[in-house]
N, C-alpha and C positions, 0 to 999 in steps of 0.2 A: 357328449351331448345326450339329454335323457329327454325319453318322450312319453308323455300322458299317452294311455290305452286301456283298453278293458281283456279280461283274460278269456284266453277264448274255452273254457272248459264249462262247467256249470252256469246253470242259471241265475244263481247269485249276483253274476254283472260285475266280475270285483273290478277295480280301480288298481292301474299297474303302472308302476315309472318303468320302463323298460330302455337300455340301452342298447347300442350295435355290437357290443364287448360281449354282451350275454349276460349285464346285472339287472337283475331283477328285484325292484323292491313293491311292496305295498303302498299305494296312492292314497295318502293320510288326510285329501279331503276329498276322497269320493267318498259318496254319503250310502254306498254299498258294504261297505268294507274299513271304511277307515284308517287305513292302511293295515289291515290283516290280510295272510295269503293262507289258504291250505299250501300241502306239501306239492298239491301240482303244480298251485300256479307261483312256488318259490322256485319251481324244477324247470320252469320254460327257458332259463337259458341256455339250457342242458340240451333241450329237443330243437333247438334253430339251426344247425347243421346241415347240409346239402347231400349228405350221407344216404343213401335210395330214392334220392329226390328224384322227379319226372321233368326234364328240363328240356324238352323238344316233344311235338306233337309224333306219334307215333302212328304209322296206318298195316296192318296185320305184322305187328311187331318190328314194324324197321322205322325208322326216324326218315322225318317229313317233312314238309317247310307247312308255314300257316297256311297259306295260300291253299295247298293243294287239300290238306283237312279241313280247313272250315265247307271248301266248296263241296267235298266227298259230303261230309254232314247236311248240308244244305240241299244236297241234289237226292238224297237215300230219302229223307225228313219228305222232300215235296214230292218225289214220283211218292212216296207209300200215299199221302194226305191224297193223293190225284187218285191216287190206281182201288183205294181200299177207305178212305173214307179220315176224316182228321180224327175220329174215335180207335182209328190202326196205330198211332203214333202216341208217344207216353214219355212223361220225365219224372224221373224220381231224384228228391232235392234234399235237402239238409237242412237242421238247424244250427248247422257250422259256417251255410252263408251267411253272409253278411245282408242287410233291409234290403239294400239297392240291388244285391246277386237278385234276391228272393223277385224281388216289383218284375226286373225286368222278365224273369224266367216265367211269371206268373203273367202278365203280358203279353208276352209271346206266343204260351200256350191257348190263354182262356182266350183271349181277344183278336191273334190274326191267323194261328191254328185254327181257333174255334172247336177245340176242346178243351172239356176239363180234366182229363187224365195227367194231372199233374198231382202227384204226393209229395209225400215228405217223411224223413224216418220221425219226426217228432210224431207223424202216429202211431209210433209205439211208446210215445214217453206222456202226453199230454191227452190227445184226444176226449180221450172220456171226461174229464176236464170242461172241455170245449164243449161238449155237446151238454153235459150239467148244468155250466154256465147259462146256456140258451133256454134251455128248457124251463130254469128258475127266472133269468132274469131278463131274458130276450135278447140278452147279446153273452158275447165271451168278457166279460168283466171279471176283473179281480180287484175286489172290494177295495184291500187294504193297504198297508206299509209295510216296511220293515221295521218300522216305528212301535206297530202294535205289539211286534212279538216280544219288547222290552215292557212294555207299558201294561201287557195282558199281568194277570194273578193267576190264573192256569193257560197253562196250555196243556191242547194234544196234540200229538204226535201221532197221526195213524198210517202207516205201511211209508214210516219214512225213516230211513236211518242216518238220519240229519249230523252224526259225527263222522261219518264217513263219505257221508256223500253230495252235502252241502256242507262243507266244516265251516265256514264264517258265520254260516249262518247256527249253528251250535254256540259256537264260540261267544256270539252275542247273548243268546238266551241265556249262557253259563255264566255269563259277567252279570246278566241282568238280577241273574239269582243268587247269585254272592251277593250283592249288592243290597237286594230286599228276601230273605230269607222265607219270609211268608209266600214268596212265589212258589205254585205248585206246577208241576209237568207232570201227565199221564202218557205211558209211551203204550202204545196200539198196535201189537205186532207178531205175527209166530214164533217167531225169532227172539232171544234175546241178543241185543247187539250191545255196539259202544252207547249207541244213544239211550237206550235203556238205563245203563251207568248215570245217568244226569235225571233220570224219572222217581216218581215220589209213590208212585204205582204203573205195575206192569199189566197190560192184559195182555195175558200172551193167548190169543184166539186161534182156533180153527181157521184152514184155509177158508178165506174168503168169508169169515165171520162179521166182517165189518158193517152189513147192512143189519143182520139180528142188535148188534149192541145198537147202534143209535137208532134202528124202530124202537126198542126197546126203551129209550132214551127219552123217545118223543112221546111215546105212550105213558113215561112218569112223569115227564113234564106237567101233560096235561091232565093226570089224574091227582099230581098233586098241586095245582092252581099257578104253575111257575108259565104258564102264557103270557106275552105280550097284548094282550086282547087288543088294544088299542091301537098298537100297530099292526096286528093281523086286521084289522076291522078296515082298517086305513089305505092299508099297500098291499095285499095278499091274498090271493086265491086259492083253491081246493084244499085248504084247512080241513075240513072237514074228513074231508076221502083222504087224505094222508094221514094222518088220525087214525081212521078207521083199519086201515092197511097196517098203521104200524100195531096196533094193539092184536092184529091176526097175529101177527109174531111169535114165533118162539124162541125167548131167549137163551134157550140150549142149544140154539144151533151157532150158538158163538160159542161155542164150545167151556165157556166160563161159567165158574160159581155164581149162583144167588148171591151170596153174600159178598163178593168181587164187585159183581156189576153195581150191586145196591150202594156201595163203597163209592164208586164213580158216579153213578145217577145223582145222589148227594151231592157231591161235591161239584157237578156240575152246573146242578141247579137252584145249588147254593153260592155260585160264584158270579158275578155278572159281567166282569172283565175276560171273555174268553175266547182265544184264539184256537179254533182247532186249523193244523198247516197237516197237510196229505200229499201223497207222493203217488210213488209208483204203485206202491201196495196197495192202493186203490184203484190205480186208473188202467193196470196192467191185469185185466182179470176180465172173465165172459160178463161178468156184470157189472164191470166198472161204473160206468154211466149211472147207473142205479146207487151205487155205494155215492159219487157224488150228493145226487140228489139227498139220498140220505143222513148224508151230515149236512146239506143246506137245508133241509127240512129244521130242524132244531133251531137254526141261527135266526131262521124268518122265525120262526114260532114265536121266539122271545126276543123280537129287537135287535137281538146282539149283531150287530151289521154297520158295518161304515162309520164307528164311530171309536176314539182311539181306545185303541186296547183289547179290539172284541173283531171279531168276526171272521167268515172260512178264509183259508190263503192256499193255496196249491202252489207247488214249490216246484217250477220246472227243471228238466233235467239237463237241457241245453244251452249255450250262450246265447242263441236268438232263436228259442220255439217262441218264445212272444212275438219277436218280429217278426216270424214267417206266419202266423195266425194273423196277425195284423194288415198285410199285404198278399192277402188271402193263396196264400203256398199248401194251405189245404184243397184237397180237393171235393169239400163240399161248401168253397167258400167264396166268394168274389173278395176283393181289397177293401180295406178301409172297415170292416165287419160289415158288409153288405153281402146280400142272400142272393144265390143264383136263381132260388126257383121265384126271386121276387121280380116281376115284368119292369116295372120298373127302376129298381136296382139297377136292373141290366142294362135296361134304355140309357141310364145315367153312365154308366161305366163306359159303354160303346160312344156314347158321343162324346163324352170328353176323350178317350182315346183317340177317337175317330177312325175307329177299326173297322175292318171289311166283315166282320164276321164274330160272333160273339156263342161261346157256350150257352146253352139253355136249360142242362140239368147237369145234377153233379157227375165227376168223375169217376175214377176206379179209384176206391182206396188200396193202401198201400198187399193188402194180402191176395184182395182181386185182384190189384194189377199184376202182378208174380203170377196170380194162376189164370192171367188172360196172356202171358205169354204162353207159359206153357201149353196153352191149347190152340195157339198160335194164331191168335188174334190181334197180335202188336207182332206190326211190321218194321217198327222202329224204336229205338226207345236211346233215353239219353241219361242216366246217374252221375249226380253233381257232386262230390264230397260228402261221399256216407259209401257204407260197405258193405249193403243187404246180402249177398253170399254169408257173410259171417252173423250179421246181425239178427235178422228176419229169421222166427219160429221155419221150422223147415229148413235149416240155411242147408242143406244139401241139396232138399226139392229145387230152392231157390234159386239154386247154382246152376242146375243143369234147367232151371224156366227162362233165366238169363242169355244159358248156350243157345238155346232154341230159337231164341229170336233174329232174324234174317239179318240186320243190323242194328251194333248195340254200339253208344258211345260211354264213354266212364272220361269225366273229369276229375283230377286230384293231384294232391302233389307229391305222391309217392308212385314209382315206376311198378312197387309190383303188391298188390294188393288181392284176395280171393276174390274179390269184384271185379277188378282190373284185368286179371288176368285171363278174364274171361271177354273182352273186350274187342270188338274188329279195329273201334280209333280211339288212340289215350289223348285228351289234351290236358297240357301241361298247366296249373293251376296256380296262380299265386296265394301264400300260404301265411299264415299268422307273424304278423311283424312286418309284412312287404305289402301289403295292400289296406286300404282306406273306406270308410264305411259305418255305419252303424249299425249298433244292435240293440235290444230291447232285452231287461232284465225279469226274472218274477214278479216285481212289484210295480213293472210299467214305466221303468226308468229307460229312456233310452241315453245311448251313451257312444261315445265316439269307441271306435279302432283307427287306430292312427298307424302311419306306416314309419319304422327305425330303419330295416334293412334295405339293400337292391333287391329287384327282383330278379331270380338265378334265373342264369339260359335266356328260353326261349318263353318262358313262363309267364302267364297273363293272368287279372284279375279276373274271375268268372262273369263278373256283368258284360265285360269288353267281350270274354269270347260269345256269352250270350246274343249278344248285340251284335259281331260279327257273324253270326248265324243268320241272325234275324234278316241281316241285311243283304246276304247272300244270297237268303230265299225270296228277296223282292220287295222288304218293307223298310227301305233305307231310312224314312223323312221319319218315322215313329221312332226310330231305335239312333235317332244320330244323336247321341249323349258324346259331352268332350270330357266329363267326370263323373264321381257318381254324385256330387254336391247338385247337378243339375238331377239329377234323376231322383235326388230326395227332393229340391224341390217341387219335382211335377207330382211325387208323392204325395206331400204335405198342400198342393193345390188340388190333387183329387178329392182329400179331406174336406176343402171347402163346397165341393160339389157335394157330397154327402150329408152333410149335414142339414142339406132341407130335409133331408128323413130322420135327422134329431136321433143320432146313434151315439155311440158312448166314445167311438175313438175322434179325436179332433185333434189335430197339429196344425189345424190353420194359423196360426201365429208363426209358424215356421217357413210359414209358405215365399215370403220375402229374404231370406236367408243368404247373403254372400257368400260368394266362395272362400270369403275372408270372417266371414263368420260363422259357417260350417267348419272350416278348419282350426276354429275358437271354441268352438259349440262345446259348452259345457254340461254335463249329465243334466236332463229333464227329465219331468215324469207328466207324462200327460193323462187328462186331459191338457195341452197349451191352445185355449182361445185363441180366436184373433182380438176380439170386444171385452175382453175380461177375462179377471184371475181366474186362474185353473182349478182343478180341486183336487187334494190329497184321498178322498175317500169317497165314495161312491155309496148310496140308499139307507143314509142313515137317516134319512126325509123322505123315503118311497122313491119314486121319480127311476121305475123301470121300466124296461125296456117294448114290453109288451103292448099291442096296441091299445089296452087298458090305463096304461105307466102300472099295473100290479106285479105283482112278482107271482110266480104259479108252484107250490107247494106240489110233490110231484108222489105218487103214492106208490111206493115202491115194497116189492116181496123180500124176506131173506130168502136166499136158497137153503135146503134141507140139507144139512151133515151128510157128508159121502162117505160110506164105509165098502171100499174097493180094495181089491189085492194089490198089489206092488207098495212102490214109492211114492210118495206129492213130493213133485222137483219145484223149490221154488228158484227162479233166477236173480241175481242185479250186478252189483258194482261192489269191488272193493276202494278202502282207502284212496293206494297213490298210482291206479289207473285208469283212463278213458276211455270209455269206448273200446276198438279195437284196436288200442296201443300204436297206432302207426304214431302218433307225437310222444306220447309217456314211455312207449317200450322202449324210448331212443337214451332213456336216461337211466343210468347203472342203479342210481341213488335209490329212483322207483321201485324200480324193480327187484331190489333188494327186499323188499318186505315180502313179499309174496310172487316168487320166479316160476311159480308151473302151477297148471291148473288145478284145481281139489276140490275136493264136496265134503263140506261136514254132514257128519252122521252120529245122529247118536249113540255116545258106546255100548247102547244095548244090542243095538241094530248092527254095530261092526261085528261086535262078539258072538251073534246068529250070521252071519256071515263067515265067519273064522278067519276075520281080517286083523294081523298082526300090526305092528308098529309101522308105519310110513310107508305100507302095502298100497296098493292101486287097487281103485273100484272099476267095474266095467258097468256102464248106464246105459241102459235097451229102451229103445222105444219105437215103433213103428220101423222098424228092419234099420235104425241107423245106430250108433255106438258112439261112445263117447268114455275113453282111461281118465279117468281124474286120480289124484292124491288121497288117498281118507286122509281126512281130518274129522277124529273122533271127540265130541264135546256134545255137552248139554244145552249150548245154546240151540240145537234144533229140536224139536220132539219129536217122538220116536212113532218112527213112522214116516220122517222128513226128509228132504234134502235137501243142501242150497250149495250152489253151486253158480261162480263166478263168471261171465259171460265175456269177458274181454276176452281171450285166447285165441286165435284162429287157426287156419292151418299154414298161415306165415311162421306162426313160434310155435304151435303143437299141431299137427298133423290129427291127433286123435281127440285133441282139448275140445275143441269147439262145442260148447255145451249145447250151443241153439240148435246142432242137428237130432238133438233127441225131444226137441220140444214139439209137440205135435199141436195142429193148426187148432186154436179156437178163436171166436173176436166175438170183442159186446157187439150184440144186433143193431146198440143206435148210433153208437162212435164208430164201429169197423176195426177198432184198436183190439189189438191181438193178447192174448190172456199169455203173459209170459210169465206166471210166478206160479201157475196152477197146471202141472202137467203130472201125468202117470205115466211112471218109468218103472221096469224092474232095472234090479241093483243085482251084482254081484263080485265077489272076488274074483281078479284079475287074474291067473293062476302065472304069475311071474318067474321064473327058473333064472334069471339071469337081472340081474339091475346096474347101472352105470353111472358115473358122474365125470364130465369131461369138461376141463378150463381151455381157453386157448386165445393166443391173442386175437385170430382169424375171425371171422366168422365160419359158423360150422352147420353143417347140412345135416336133412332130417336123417332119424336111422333107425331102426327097430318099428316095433309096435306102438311105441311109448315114448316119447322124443319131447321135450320142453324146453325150449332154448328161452337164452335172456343175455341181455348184455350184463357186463360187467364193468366197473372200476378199470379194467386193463386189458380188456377185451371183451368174449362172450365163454357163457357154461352152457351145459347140457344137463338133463336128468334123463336118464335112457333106460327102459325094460324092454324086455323082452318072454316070449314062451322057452325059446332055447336060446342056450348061449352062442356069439359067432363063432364058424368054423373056426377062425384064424383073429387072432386079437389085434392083432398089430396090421391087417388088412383093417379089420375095421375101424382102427383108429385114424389110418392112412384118409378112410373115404369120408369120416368125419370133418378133419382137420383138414385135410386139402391142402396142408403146408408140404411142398415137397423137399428132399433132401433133408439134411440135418442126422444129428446121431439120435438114435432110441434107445431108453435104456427099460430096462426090463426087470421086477421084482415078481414070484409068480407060488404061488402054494397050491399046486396041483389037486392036492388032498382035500384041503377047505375052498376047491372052486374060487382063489382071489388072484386077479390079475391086477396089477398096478404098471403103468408105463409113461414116462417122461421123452419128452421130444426137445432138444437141444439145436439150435443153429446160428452157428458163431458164437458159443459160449451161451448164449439167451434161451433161458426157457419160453417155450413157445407153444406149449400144452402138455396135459396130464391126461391123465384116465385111467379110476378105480372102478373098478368093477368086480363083482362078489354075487350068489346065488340069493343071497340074502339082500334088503334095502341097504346101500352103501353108508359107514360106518364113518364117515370125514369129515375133517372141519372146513367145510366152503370159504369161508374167509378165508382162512388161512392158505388154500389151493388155488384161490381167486390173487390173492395178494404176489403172490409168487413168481406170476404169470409175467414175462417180459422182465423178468431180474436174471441175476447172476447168481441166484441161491444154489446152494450144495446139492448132489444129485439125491442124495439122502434125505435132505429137508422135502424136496419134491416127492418124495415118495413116500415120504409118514404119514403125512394126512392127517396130522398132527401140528399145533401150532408148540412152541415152546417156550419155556417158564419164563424166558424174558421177553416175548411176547407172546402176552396173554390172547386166548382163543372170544374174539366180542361175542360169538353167538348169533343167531337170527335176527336179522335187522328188526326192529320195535321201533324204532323214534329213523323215517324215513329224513328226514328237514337235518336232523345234525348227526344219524348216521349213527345212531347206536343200540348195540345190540343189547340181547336176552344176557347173555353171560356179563354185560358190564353191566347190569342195571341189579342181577340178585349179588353181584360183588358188594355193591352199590349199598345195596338194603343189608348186606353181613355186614357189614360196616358202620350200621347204625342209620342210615335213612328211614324213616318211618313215614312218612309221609307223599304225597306226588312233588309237591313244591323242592323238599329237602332231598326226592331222588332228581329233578329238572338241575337244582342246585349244583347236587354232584355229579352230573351228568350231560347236561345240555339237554337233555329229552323234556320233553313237552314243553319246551320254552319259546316255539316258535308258532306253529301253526294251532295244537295243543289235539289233533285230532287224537294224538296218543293218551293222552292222556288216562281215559278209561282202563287202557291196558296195563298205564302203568300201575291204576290202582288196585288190580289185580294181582299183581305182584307182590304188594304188600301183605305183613303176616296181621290176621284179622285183631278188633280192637281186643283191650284186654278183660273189660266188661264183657266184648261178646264170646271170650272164650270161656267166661269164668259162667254163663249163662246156657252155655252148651252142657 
C-alpha cells in the first residue's frame, strides 16, 4: 500500500508516493514536482530506520514514562513564568514541524504564556525575506508560482544554488530552457557553482555585492526610461528617495566590470518577462533585508509583479518556513500575518483564542535568545526538532548558552544530538512518515504529510506533546484537540477572523474541512476564499498591503568593499545532505559523495599556505577551530572560503564549521549573516593521517575524525599531530569490536601501518594509515567489509582488474562514480546524455548533471579557438 506525502527536506514541497517497504517514488500529479525527486528525497527510504531513534521520554539521561515528563516540564515551564516573569521562558521551533506542531506551539507561548520568545531556525534561512516582504508590501507575500519560473525569458539567480540545493526546482528551469532556447538565466553569486553551469552569464560579485548591482540596476532603469510610470504613479511609494539612494551607488562595490554589469542592465531592461528567485545569499548577510528590498525595488519600478512570467520569488530553505511564517512561529509575528505591535491584531487573536493573557511586543529572536540564556535570563527553554548547538553562528557559544540554562527540554527523534545532549528532559518525537499534518511550500502551496509508518516506542507527534504540556500547566479546554485535522481547522477559522483586517493570508474556505476531507485534502495554494476564487498571483493590479493598498519602494545603501586580513568564510549546503544529517547521514548512498567536512580554496591561496594534495585546513576565528579537507578549485576567489555546514560533532568532532562563524544579524530581520564571516586559515600540520572501514559503528579519535556510514557499515578519515603510540590500541578503541584475529602489514621506514580484523572468517574492519594523506581506494575498502575476502585483498587497498576501482561517488541517485564516468567518456561518450546513457548518472534527479559536464573533453571549435 502507497501513500500520497510531501518530502520533508527543502522548500520546494515535492509530492512523494511513499511506502512502509521504504519505496519511494515521485508523485507525478503534485503540481510541485511532477513526479521528480532530488537525490534526498529518492534516499528517504534509506533514512526511516529506528537506528538512534529516541523512543522513550528521558529525564537526566535515564528513561521515563510520559506522565512523569510532561508533568516535570509543566511544573519547571510554570514555577519559572511565576517566580521570574513569562519573558524567563523561551521555545525554539523548527521548520521541520509540521502547520499544526507550529499553531499549537505558537499558542501556547504567545497566548497563555503571554510571551513572545518563541523562534524558529527558519530565522536563519528566511527572515530577511519576511521582513522585505513587509516593508515593500505590508505583509510577507510571495508574489508568484512556480509557473513563472517556466514562463519567465530571463531569470536571476541571486545567492541561490538552485542545482544543489533546490534541484527540482533547477530541473524545471533546465527543461524549460531546452524547451525554448531563447530563455536567458543570469546566475548572481561568488561562487561558481553547479547552478552557474545552467547560466547565460555569471556575476560572480564580491561579498555581499548584491545591493551595489541592483541600485545600480534601478539607477539604469530610470536613466534610461525602462520605468513602469504608470504603475509606479498607481501602486507605489518613495520612488523617488529609492531612486536617489540608488544612484549614490557605486557600482564597484559589486566588485564587477562596467562592462559585465552594463551586459546585464541591458538585458534586464530589455526583457519584460523576468523572474529574479533569491536565497540564502541574500537573506543570510548583516544586510539581508536591504538586499531584498533591493531587488523588489526594480520589480515595483517596472511592473514586473504578479503577473505570469515576471516577478521577485525567494526560494525557501525548509519544508514548512512558510508554514511557520504563516502561523506566526516567528517571533515578531502573531498568526495568520497579523502584527503583535497591532492593538488590535491582538484584541482579535486573544478573543478568539480566548486566552488569559496575550504577548504585546515581539520576542527574542533567535541570536538574542542564545545570548539571553547565556546571561541567564531564561529560566526555561524548550527546542522542537532543530539542532542550534550545531546550527546557530557560534554553535560553541551556543552550546554552553544552552548548558546554562536551569532547565532545558529538546524534542526530536534522535536520542543523541549536540542539542540533545545537552538536555535535562528528551521527549521522544514522531518523525517523517509516522505523523500527519501539513506543510506550506515556496510558492504557497500547502500540502498534506500523511503518515505510512507506526509510530516507534513511546514516541508522539509534537502537537500531542505540545498540548500535553499545555494542559498540564492548567489550560486543558484550549489545547484538547483529538487531531491535528481539528487544529487546522481552528487555524483556517482564525483566518476568517482576520480578515476584517483585509491581509493577504486567507484559508477561510478550509475552515469547514472534515476529517475525511483533510485526510483527502489535496495540494492548495492560497489565497482559498470562502466567497470566491482564489488567486495564483498577488499585485499585478496594486491592491497592497499597506494602509495606502501602495507598495513602499524602500531606499537602500550598498555597503563599501572590505579590504581585511584573513579569509571571507562563506557557508551552505551541499548536494545530497540536510541540515545536520541526522536523516541524510543515515543513508550510505548520500554520503557517498561527499563523507567529511572541507572548504574549498583557491589554489592560489592553498599553495601560500603550502597545502599539498588532500592535506587539512585549520579555520580560526574568535578562539574556536574548525579541520576541514582543502578542496582546492577556482570556483572560489582568492581570498574565499566555502565551506559546508552540515557536520557536527556527531560525525566530526572538529568539522562543525558554524563554530568559527562569529555573531553578525541584519538590524531589521535579526537573521544572522552566515555567508560573511573572517576567519584566518591555515595548514593543518598533520604527521599522521588514517582511513578506517568497519561494519560497527566507530568512535571519534585524533584531532581529525570524520565518520560516515557506508554500504556495509561505517568509515572513518582520521589525522592527527603525531602518530598513535600503539596501532593496534588504536584501532581496538576505534572499532570497538572485540576478539577476532588481526592481521598486520607495516613499513616501518615509510611510516605505513595497514591492519585487518577478522572474526569468524568475516572481515570486520580495516585501517591504513601513513604520514602522508592515505593512498586507498575507499570503495574498494568499503566493499570488502563484512565478506570473506582474502587477507591480502583487505590489505591492498587496491581494487583489482576484474573489478574495476568506481572512484568518488559523482551521480549519488544511481551510485556512480569518478573512475566509471572518464572510463565512460575513453570510450567514446561525448556528451552528458551519452555519459547518463552509459552510465545511469544524471538520469534521475539530474542535480549531477553540471559535473558530469565537466568531465567532458572541451568542444572541438573551442579547442581549435584556444
Amino acid at each position: 500500500m502507497s501513500t500520497c506525502t510531501t518530502c520533508p527536506y527543502c522548500g520546494v514541497g515535492c509530492g512523494v508516493i511513499a511506502s512502509a517497504d521504504g519505496t519511494i517514488k515521485g508523485d507525478p500529479d503534485h503540481p510541485a514536482n511532477y513526479g521528480r525527486l532530488c537525490s534526498k528525497g529518492a534516499a528517504l527510504g534509506e533514512t526511516i530506520d529506528l537506528d538512534g531513534r529516541l523512543l522513550a521520554p528521558r529525564i537526566g539521561g535515564q528513561n521515563a514514562e510520559w506522565d512523569s515528563a510532561i508533568n516535570l516540564v509543566a511544573h519547571r515551564f510554570t514555577d519559572a513564568i511565576r517566580d521570574y516573569g513569562p519573558d524567563s521562558v523561551a521555545f525554539y521551533v523548527s521548520g521541520q514541524l509540521l502547520t499544526e506542531d507550529y499553531y499549537v506551539a505558537n499558542k501556547l507561548m504567545k497566548g497563555f504564556i503571554g510571551s513572545a520568545n518563541i523562534d524558529t531556525n527558519s530565522r536563519l534561512c528566511m527572515a530577511s525575506s519576511v521582513a522585505g516582504h513587509k516593508r515593500a508590501f505590508g505583509t510577507d507575500t510571495v508574489p508568484g508560482t512556480y509557473e513563472d519560473l517556466e514562463e519567465a525569458d530571463l531569470i536571476v539567480l541571486v545567492g541561490s544554488n538552485l542545482a544543489w540545493c533546490h534541484p527540482v526546482l533547477h530541473q524545471r528551469i533546465a527543461a524549460a530552457k531546452a524547451a525554448r532556447p531563447g530563455m536567458r538565466v543570469v546566475n548572481i553569486d561568488p561562487r561558481r557553482t553547479a547552478t552557474t553551469e545552467l547560466a547565460d552569464l555569471h556575476l560572480q560579485i564580491a561579498p555581499d555585492g548584491d545591493i551595489a548591482v541592483f541600485n545600480g540596476l534601478l539607477a539604469h532603469l530610470a536613466a534610461e526610461g525602462h520605468i513602469d510610470t504608470a504603475y509606479v504613479d498607481a501602486h507605489v511609494g518613495g520612488f523617488s528617495a529609492a531612486v536617489a539612494a540608488a544612484e549614490c551607488s557605486d557600482p564597484r562595490n559589486s566588485g564587477l566590470s562596467t562592462e559585465i554589469l552594463r551586459q546585464f542592465y541591458d538585458l534586464w531592461a530589455g526583457t519584460e518577462k523576468v523572474v529574479t528567485v533569491y536565497s540564502q545569499g541574500v537573506n543570510q548577510s548583516a544586510c539581508g533585508t536591504d538586499k531584498v528590498n533591493a531587488i523588489l525595488n526594480c520589480h515595483l519600478a517596472t511592473g514586473r509583479i504578479g503577473r505570469p512570467g515576471m516577478g521577485p520569488f525567494s526560494i525557501t530553505g525548509q519544508p514548512n518556513a512558510m508554514g511557520g511564517r504563516e502561523v506566526g512561529g516567528l517571533a515578531n509575528m502573531l498568526a495568520n500575518h497579523l502584527d503583535i505591535e497591532n492593538a488590535d491584531h491582538r484584541a482579535t487573536v486573544q478573543g478568539f483564542w480566548g486566552s488569559p493573557t496575550l504577548c504585546t511586543k515581539p520576542g527574542l529572536k533567535a541570536v538574542d535568545l542564545f545570548q539571553a540564556c547565556a546571561d541567564g535570563k531564561i529560566q526555561a527553554l524548550w527546542i522542537m526538532s532543530t539542532n542550534p548547538a550545531a546550527s546557530m553562528p557560534d554553535a560553541a557559544g551556543v552550546a554552553q548558552a544552552i548548558a546554562n540554562v536551569p532547565f532545558s527540554v529538546v524534542s526530536d527523534i534522535m536520542a543523541r544530538t549536540d542539542t540533545g545532549d545537552l538536555a535535562d528532559v528528551l521527549l521522544p518525537a514522531a518523525g517523517w512518515g509516522e505523523k500527519d499534518g501539513t506543510v506550506t511550500n515556496s510558492e504557497r502551496r500547502i500540502s498534506r504529510q500523511r503518515a505510512f509508518l507506526p509510530v516507534p516506542g513511546q514516541a508522539r507527534p509534537d502537537w500531542r506533546i505540545i498540548c500535553d504540556v499545555a494542559r498540564a500547566m492548567g489550560h486543558a479546554t484550549a489545547f484538547d484537540y483529538d487531531s491535528p485535522a481539528a487544529i487546522f481547522r481552528e487555524y483556517a477559522a482564525l483566518s476568517v477572523a482576520a480578515q476584517s483586517f483585509g491581509r493577504d493570508f486567507d484559508i477561510s474556505g478550509l475552515t469547514d474541512l472534515t476529517d475525511e476531507g483533510y485526510a483527502h485534502m489535496n495540494p492548495v495554494q492560497w489565497p482559498v476564499p470562502a466567497r470566491q476564487k482564489g488567486r495564483a498571483r498577488f499585485f499585478a493590479d496594486g491592491a497592497f498591503y499597506h494602509p495606502d493598498g501602495r507598495a513602499r519602494m524602500v531606499p537602500v545603501a550598498a555597503p563599501m568593499a572590505q579590504v581585511t586580513a584573513g579569509f571571507h568564510l562563506n557557508t551552505g549546503r551541499i548536494r545530497d545532505q540536510w541540515h545536520t544529517m541526522t536523516r541524510t547521514g543515515k543513508s550510505a548512498r548520500l554520503g557517498a559523495h561527499m563523507a567529511e567536512p572541507y572548504v574549498e580554496i583557491h589554489p592560489q591561496d592553498a599553495k601560500t599556505l603550502g597545502l599539498g594534495p588532500a592535506e587539512l585546513v585549520e579555520v580560526t576565528a574568535g578562539g574556536e577551530r574548525s579541520i576541514l579537507r582543502a578542496l582546492p578549485t577556482d570556483r572560489v576567489a582568492k581570498g574565499a572560503l566555502f565551506a559546508p555546514m552540515h557536520w557536527t560533532r556527531q560525525r566530526s568532532a572538529a568539522g562543525p564549521v558554524n563554530s568559527v562563524v562569529r555573531v553578525q544579524v541584519d538590524p531589521v530581520s535579526g537573521q544572522p549573516a552566515l555567508k560573511s564571516g573572517r576567519v584566518s586559515a591555515k595548514r593543518f600540520d598533520a604527521a599522521w593521517y588514517g582511513f578506517v572501514a568497519a561494519t560497527d559503528p566507530l568512535q571519534q579519535f585524533g584531532a581529525y575524525c570524520a565518520i560516515a556510514r557506508t554500504a556495509t557499515g561505517w568509515q572513518a578519515e582520521l589525522a592527527d599531530k603525531q602518530p598513535p603510540a600503539d596501532a593496534r590500541a588504536a584501532f581496538n578503541v576505534l572499532t570497538s569490536i572485540h576478539g577476532g584475529d588481526i592481521s598486520e602489514m607495516r613499513d616501518d621506514g615509510a611510516g605505513l601501518v595497514r591492519l585487518a580484523l577478522r572474526v569468524d572468517g568475516i572481515l570486520r574492519a580495516v585501517m591504513f594509515s601513513a604520514p602522508r594523506p592515505v593512498a586507498v581506494s575507499r570503495p574498494h575498502a568499503v566493499a570488502l567489509i563484512g565478506t570473506r575476502a582474502p587477507m591480502l585483498d583487505a590489505l591492498s587497498g587496491r581494487a583489482s582488474a576484474s573489478a574495476p576501482d568506481p572512484g568518488a561517488t559523482v551521480c549519488a541517485c544511481m551510485g556512480v562514480g569518478l573512475n566509471d564516468l572518464r572510463r565512460a567518456v575513453a570510450a567514446g561518450a561525448d556528451s552528458v546524455d551519452a555519459l547518463g546513457a552509459a552510465t545511469g548518472a544524471g538520469t534521475n534527479c539530474g542535480a549531477c548533471r553540471p559535473d558530469l559536464a565537466g568531465l567532458l573533453p572541451p568542444p572541438t571549435d573551442a579547442i581549435a579557438a584556444e
